[in-house]
Structures are given as structure tokens and as C-alpha cells.
N, C-alpha and C positions, 0 to 999 in steps of 0.2 A: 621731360625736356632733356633732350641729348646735348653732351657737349661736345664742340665742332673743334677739329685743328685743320689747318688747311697750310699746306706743302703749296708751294708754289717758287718756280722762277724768280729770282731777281736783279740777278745779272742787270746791268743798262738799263735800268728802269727805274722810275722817280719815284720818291715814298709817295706820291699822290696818284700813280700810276699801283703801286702793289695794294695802296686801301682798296683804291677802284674795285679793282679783283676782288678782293675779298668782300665787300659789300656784295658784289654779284655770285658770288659760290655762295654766300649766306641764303640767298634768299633760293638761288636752283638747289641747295641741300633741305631748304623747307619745303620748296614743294615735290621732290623728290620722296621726303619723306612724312611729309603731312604731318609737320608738327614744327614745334619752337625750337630753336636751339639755341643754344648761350655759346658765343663765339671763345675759345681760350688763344686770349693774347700771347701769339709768338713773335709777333713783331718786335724785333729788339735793335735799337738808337745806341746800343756800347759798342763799345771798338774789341771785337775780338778777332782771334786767328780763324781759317777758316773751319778748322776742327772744334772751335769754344763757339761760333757759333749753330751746328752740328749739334754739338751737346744740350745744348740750351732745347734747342729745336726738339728734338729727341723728349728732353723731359717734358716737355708740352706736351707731347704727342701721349704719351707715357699716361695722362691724364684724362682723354679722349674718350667717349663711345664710337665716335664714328670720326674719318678721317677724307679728306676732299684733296686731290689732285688735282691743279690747276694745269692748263694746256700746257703742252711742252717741259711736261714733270720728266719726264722718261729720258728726258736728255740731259738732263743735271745731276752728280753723282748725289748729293746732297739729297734731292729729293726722291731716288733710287732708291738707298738707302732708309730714308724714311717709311720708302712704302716697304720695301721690305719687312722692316719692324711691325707694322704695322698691323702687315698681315699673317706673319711668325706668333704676333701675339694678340691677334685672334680680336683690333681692333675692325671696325666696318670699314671698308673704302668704297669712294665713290669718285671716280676719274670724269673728268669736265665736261667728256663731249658725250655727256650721258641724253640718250633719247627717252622719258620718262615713262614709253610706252614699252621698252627693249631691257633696258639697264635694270643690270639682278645687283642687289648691294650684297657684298660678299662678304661672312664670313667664318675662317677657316674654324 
């Protein structure tokens, strides 16, 4: 069973709008990889700067096999950043608008 972090947008968007998401990468990251994964909660309800919550982010990630980019990841520094790490240390990524017949999960 791999464990999942999932980078995603959140800008303007309602906490019942960011689960959404995330329920839906859960299930295109199973069947993308044909198998279970155990979601690692990054979702975090404390009031931090936008750097502390970055950090926070980060260390989730930190704990990953594999890493899931929600639409419109590429235009957030935040989640730029993330992928970058992600893929610097040789976690998997898997970007949203994956076609399952197309999409190589990458990693370095």
C-alpha cells in the first residue's frame, strides 16, 4: 500500500470543495496504480503564515511514495514548489489530467 500526498490549489475554494478533490485523486491514484493507498493528511485548519503552511506541506510530502498534482498545481508557487521537491527526491508524481492509457508515473 503506497502512501498518497496530494498538492493541490486552494485559493477561493471551500474546505468541502478541497475534500471533494481529494476524494477524487484518491480514487484516479488507485486506479492509475492498481492498488490501495493510505491518504497522509495535509489538510491543516491552523492559522499559519504562508511560508508555515508550505512547511507543514513539505513535511507530509517528505513521508510519500507517491505524490498527486491537482488541476491547476502549476500556477500556485506553493504547489510548484512541492512538485519540485518531490521530484529532486525521487518521490513518484502523478499530475491530474492523467489519461491512464498515456501517463508514465515518474520517477527520477
Amino acid at each position: 500500500m503506497k502512501k498518497l500526498f496530494i498538492s493541490q490549489p486552494m485559493v477561493d475554494k471551500t474546505d468541502e470543495e478541497i475534500l471533494k478533490e481529494r476524494e477524487i485523486a484518491v480514487l484516479e491514484v488507485k486506479q492509475l496504480l492498481n492498488e490501495e493507498v493510505v491518504l497522509i493528511d495535509s489538510f491543516c485548519n491552523e492559522e499559519l503564515t504562508p511560508l508555515g503552511y508550505l512547511a507543514y506541506s513539505i513535511n507530509c510530502l517528505s513521508m510519500a511514495d507517491v505524490a498527486y498534482f491537482s488541476k491547476g498545481w502549476q500556477d500556485y508557487r506553493g504547489c510548484t514548489i512541492e512538485y519540485d521537491c518531490a521530484r529532486k527526491y525521487g518521490i513518484k508524481t502523478i499530475l491530474s489530467e492523467f489519461d491512464a492509457h498515456k501517463t508514465i508515473v515518474k520517477k527520477d
